[in-house]
C-alpha positions, 0 to 999 in steps of 0.5 A, spaced: 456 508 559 463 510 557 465 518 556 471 519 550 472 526 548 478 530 545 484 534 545 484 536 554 479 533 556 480 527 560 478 520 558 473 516 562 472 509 562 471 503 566 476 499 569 476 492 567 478 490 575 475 496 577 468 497 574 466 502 579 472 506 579 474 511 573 480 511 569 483 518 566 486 519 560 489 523 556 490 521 549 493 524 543 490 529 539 493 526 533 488 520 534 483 525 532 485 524 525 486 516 524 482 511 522 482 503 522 485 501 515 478 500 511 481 494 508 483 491 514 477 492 517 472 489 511 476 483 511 475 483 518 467 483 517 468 477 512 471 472 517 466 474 521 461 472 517 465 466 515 466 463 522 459 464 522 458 461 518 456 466 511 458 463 504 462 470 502 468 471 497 472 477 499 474 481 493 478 486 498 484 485 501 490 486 497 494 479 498 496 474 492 492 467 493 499 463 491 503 461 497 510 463 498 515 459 492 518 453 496 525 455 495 523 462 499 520 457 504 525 452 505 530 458 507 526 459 512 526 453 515 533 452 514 534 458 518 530 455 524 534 449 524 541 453 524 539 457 530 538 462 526 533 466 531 537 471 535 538 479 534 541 482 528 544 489 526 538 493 526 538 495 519 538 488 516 544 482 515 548 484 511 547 478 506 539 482 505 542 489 505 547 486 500 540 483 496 537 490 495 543 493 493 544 487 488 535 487 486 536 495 484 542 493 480 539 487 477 532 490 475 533 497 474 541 497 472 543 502 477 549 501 483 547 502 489 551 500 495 548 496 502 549 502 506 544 506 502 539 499 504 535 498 511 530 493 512 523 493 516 516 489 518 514 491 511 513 496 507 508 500 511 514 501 516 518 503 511 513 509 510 512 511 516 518 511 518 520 516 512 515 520 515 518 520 521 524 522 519 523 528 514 517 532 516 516 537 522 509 539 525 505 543 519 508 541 513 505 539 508 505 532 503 502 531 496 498 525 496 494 523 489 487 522 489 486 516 489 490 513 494 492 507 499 489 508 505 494 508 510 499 514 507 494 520 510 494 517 517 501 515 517 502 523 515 497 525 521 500 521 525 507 524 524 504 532 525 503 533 517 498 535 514 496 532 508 494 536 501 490 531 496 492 532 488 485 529 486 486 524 479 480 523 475 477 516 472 478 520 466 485 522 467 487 513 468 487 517 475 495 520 473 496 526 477 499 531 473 506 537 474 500 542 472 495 539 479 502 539 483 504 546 481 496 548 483 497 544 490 504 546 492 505 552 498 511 554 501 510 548 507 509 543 502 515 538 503 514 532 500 510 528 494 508 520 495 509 517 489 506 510 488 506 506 481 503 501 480 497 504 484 493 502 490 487 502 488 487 504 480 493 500 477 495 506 474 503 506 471 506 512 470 510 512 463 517 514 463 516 521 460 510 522 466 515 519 472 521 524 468 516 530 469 515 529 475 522 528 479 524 535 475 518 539 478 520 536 484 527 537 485 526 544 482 522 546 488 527 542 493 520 537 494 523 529 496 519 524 493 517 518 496 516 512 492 512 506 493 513 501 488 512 495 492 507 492 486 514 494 482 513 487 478 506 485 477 505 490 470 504 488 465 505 489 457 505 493 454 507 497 460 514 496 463 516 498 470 518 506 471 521 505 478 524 512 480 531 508 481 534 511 476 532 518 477 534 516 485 541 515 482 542 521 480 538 525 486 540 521 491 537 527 496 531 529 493 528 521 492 527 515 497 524 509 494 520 504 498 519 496 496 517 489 499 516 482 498 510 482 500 505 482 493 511 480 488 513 474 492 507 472 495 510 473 501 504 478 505 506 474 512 513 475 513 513 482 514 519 484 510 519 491 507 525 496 505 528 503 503 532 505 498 535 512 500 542 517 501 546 514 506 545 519 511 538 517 511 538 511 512 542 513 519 536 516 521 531 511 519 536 506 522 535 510 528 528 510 529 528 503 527 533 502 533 528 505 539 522 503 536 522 495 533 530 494 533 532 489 527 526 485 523 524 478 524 531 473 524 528 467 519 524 472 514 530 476 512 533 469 510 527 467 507 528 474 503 535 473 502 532 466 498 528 471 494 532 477 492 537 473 490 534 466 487 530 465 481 525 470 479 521 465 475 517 464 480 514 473 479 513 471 472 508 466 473 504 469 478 505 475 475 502 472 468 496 468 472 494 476 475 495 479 468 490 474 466 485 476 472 486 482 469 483 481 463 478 476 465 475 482 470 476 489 466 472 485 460 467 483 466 466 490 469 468 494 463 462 492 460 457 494 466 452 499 464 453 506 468 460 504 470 466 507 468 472 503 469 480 505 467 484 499 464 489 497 469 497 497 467 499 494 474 498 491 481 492 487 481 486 492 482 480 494 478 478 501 480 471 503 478 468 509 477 460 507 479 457 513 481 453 512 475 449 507 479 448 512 484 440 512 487 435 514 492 435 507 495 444 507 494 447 514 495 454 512 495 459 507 494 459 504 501 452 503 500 453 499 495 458 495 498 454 493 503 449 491 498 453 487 495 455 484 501 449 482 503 445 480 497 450 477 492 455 475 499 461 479 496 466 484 499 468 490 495 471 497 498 467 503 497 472 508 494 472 513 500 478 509 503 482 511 498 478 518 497 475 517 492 467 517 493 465 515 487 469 508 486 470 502 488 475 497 489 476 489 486 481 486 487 483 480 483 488 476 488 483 470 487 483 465 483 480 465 476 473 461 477 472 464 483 473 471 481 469 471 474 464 467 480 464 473 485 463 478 479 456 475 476 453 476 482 455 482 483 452 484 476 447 480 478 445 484 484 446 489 481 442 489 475 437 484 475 435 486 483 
């Protein structure tokens, strides 16, 4: 049998041309601290299940039902057909560079310049690559709690030290300026910032979203702020992105977004930051010796979005407001279970510890309860460090979301 260990002691494998020879290898110390994405790794389960051959309805991923809008796809192809499929400047072309600076100007009325614009394989290579140019070893990043799953690996990856700033269900899981006080040191160097949330769907009001940023560059503390869900909230909610504050502190703020949820567009891998110039040199750098310029056919197709109708946001956004309700008032009136009305994104973040037993002593017990007996994929709330919830995603379509949840319910109370 295969001998892993950690930290200076060699790895041992089999070689696979080799079986009876030993590999040696020296690995990472910073991989003791990663873990495979729970979401990703859910969804994995379920189309295991499903090729074969298991009735199961996934609740899980994050990623909208609807196709990507035809106009978006058809730039696309066009671009194919020009011959549009060599490399490009590392930061992006300049007609996507020149729509992002022209999507902030179109939804939040501030001006900001191409050159304060970089693009990437998605909004999670704009994070790490964040991390990656503004962290040494030991310092130390705010999290709030709950959170996407991938920001503590990202900070460990980076040589950070995550501090988690835990958000109550009582709280519409909001952090505070008062529990951000209590958790900063003299290491601490930056705060992830994400409304809408991933997993809550918890926006922060304007006044909250003000609070926070004057904390911050009091204490010389740079906000990054993921808003890739910046355009699935819904009223009475408006969005409360940080753009405006970033024009202002252009220094202390560096915002995150993508196409991926607000256009349907999760395959195409474009995500991009909004930062100082100076910064925007650097991530362009690491851009460069890491994965060089995004795919050439999806920043035309991305250019098509940015720049094209809306239209089609506004529908998708008025069918997931109207998943919402549906599913709010479904789980909402659960017995023991505690569920904030989301303002955003396409999550319900449910508090169900009050479901808690002998035979189901935690959210992953439940989750794999609900997988076997009612065939649904939910994510059990440690993901997002949050033990006592779980996470629906109403991404799916209307009958086979309210399907999905009366046999959980089903399961759940009438077992």
């Amino acid at each position: 049998m295969p001998i892993y260990r950690t930290g200076r002691t060699c790895y041992f494998t089999e070689s696979p041309t080799h079986p009876y020879r030993g590999i040696f290898m020296h690995f990472s110390r910073k991989m003791m601290n990663i873990k495979p994405s729970a979401t990703l790794a859910i969804n994995a389960k379920v189309l295991e299940l499903k090729a074969r051959g298991v009735s199961v309805t996934s609740l899980a991923v994050g990623e909208p039902d609807f196709p990507t809008p035809e106009h978006i796809r058809e730039a696309g192809i066009q671009a194919i057909r020009d011959g549009f499929t060599r490399y490009t400047a590392v930061p992006g072309i300049p007609e996507l560079r020149e729509a992002i600076a022209e999507y902030f100007r179109r939804i939040y009325g501030v001006n900001p310049s191409p050159d304060c614009t970089i693009a990437s394989n998605g909004g999670k290579q704009s994070l790490y690559n964040l991390f990656l140019a503004l962290l040494n070893p030991g310092d130390e990043v705010l999290i709030p709690v709950p959170y996407w799953v991938s920001y503590p690996a990202m900070v460990y990856l980076c040589q950070g030290v995550p501090v988690y700033v835990r958000a109550t269900s009582a709280q519409h899981f909001k952090i505070t300026v008062d529990q951000l006080e209590q958790n900063r040191t003299e290491k601490t160097r930056i705060l992830i910032f994400n409304s809408p949330s991933n997993p809550s769907g918890s926006c922060y009001t304007e006044e909250e979203c003000a609070a926070i940023v004057q904390w911050a560059v009091q204490h010389n503390i740079f906000i990054i702020s993921d808003e890739i869900y910046d355009q699935l909230v819904y009223e009475p909610a408006k969005p409360t992105g940080l753009a405006v504050w970033w024009e202002r502190y252009p220094e202390h703020i560096a915002i995150v977004n993508g196409l991926a949820k607000s256009f349907a567009m999760t395959g195409w891998r474009v995500g991009y930051t909004l930062a100082d110039p100076s910064l925007i040199k650097i991530l362009n750098q690491i851009t460069g010796q890491t994965t060089a310029n995004i795919c050439s056919i999806a920043q035309k197709a991305a250019v098509a979005a940015l720049t094209g109708s809306y239209d089609c946001v506004a529908s998708m956004r008025e069918a997931f407001q109207r998943r919402r309700d549906m599913s709010w008032k479904e789980v909402s009136s659960w017995k023991n279970v505690f569920c904030p009305k989301p303002d955003g994104a396409f999550y319900l973040f449910a508090d169900i510890s009050g479901l808690y037993t002998e035979a189901l002593p935690d959210a992953t017990a439940v989750c794999s309860m609900l997988l076997e007996k009612a065939g649904v994929a939910l994510v059990p709330g440690d993901a997002f460090g949050d033990p006592a919830c779980v996470r629906f995603s109403y991404a799916v379509a209307d009958d086979v979301l309210m399907d999905a949840l009366h046999r959980i319910r089903k399961a759940l109370y009438e077992a």
